[in-house]
C-alpha positions, 0 to 999 in steps of 0.5 A, spaced: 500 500 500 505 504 501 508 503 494 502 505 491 501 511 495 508 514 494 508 512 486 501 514 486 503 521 482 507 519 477 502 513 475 497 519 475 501 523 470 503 518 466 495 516 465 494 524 463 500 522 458 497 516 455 490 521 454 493 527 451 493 525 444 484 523 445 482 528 448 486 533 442 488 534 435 492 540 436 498 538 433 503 543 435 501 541 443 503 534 441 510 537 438 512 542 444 510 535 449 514 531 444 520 536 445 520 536 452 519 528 452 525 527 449 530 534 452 528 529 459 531 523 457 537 527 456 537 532 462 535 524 466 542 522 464 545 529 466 542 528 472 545 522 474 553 524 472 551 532 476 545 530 480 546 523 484 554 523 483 557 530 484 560 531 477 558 537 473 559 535 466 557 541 461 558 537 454 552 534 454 549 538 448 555 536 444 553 528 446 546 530 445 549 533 438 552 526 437 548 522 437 543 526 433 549 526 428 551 519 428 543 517 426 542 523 421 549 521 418 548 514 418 540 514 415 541 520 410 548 518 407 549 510 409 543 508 408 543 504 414 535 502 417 533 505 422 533 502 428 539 500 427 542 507 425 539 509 432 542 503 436 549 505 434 547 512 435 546 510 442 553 506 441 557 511 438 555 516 444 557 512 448 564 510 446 565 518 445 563 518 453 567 512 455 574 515 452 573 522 454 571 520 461 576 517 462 581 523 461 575 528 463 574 525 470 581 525 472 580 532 474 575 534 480 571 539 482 570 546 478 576 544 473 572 537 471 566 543 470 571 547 465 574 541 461 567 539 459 565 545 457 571 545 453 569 539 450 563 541 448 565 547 445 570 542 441 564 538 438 560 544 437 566 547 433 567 540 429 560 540 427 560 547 424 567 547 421 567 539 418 563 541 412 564 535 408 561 531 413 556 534 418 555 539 412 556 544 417 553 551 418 547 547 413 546 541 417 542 535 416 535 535 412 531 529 411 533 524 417 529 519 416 522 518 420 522 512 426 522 506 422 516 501 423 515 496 428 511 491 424 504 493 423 506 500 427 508 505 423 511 512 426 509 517 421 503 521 425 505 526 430 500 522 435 505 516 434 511 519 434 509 522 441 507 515 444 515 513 441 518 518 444 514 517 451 516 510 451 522 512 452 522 516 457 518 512 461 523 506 460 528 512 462 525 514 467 525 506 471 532 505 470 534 510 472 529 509 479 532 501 479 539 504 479 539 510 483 536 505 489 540 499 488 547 499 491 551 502 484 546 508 486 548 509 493 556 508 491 554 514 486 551 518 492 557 516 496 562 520 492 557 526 491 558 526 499 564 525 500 569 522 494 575 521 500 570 518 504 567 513 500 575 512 498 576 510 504 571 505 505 573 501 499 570 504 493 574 504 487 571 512 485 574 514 478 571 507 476 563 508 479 565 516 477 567 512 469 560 508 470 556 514 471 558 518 466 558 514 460 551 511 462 549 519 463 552 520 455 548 515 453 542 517 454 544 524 452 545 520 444 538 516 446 534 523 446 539 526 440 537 519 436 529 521 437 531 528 436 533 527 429 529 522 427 522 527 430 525 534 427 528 531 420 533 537 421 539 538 425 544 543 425 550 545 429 546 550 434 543 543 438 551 542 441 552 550 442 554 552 448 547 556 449 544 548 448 548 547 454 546 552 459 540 551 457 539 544 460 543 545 466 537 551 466 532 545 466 536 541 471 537 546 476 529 549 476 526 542 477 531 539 482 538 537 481 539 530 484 531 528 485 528 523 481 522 528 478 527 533 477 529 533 470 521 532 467 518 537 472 524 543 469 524 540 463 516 540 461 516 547 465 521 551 462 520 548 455 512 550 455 514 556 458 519 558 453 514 556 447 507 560 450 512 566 449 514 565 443 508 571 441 512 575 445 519 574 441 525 578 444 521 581 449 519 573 453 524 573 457 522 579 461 518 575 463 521 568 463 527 571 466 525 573 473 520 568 473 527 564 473 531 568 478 524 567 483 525 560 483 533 560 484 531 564 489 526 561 493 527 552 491 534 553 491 534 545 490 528 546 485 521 545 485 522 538 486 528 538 491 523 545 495 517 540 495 521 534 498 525 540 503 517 542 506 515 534 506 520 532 511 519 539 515 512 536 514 513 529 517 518 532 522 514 537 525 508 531 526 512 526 528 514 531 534 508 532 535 506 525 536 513 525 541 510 530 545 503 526 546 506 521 547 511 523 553 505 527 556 501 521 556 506 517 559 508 522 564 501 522 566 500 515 566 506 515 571 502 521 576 496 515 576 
């Protein structure tokens, strides 16, 4: 009983999920949730390596940029199917963020932080300078939509949204599996303390290596459906503006909880869009709507509404050790 009431939000949100689509055929709704969909995946696997183990990694838009590449390259100009192409977009990635993870991670704290951004700026210059391969400033036109999955087909937008949701969800349980497994609490252990958990017997640059390389995957997982849901990728996808922004997603949803990169994501990202009539002008507005969140959920929306149900438990369980104590203290008069 108690797990259902704990998962009872999240089944009640994925419910409203699945009936989105019945319930409207504005398509530009399921385009925007869609989007949002698929920038979770990426800020879930940013989360893991940021959140849950204390590693800052700001190149995650260029792994995000990778894995769109890697599946645009393969099915425009190799002519590779596409859910092969997308299974090999997942593998490049992450051989891309197993190799510069194990230089990266050599290096702690902020200079960890700088050499990613780097890094970032290195894929993004790549990208745009490598013309013959990437096509540059141009980019990439006519990636191939989702390949069909015997009689199911992922051409509609309606489609394309239930796809896109299925892979959050799968997204969303594994990283609850491995957050609450032991590998999970080896992550937390090195944000805590890295010369702690050293001197308790954990290899750290080898679970600090693990949680990088599955957080870039993940990243190469949402470029892969990106590509194939936009059709058309550039190289402002690896800027550094792409970058900052999931960190933006991250940090307003709560860096480091399990809903925090969906709550942020789906905030900003709607946001963002139902200002989009407002032009330039939109970020007076989302810009101190931005700063009152840091201000006052400095752990996020998501890390504030935990911060208010532990004061909330605590305060009732002093309550109920008050009672208790003055029934037994009057019980002991008798």
């Amino acid at each position: 009983m108690s797990m259902v009431k704990r998962n009872a939000t999240p089944l009640i949100f994925l419910l409203i999920a699945l009936v989105v689509p019945l319930v409207t055929d504005n398509q530009y709704y399921l385009y925007i949730l869609t989007l949002a969909f698929i920038w979770s995946i990426a800020i879930y696997g940013m989360n893991l390596i940021s959140g849950y183990t204390g590693q800052l990694t700001l190149a995650h838009a260029g792994f995000f940029a990778i894995g769109a590449y890697s599946l645009g390259l393969l099915t425009v100009d190799v002519n590779v199917p596409y859910w092969l192409a997308f299974l090999l977009a997942c593998v490049i990635t992450t051989v891309a963020g197993l190799l510069i993870g194990l230089i990266a991670l050599r290096t702690k704290t902020h200079y960890f932080a700088i050499y990613t951004l780097c890094v970032g700026y290195i894929i993004y210059l790549i990208i745009y300078q490598w013309d013959e391969l990437t096509g540059g400033v141009r980019g990439l036109i006519g990636i191939e939509p989702p390949g069909a999955i015997g009689p199911i087909t992922f051409e509609s937008a309606e489609s394309n949204y239930y796809l896109v949701l299925a892979f959050l969800v799968l997204t969303i349980v594994f990283m609850k599996f491995i957050t609450e497994s032991l590998v999970g609490r080896t992550f937390v252990a090195i944000r805590n303390s890295e010369e702690l958990a050293q001197t308790i017997g954990i290899n750290t640059m080898k679970q600090k290596l693990l949680s990088f390389v599955i957080s870039t995957f993940f990243a190469g997982m949402a470029g892969a459906l990106y590509a194939s849901f936009v059709r058309f990728i550039g190289p402002e996808i690896s800027y550094t503006m792409t970058m900052f922004d999931m960190l933006t997603y991250l940090i307003v949803g709560g860096i480091g909880t399990m809903y925090g990169p969906l709550v942020g994501t789906f905030l900003i990202v709607t946001l963002t869009q139902s200002l989009q009539f407002m032009e330039e002008y939109r970020m007076l507005i989302f810009g101190p709507v931005l700063v009152l969140l840091v201000i006052f959920y400095p752990r996020g929306i998501v890390g504030g509404i935990q911060m208010w149900k532990a004061k909330r438990q605590y305060k009732k369980q002093q309550k109920m050790a008050k009672q208790a104590s003055n029934s037994s203290t009057y019980g002991g008069g008798d």
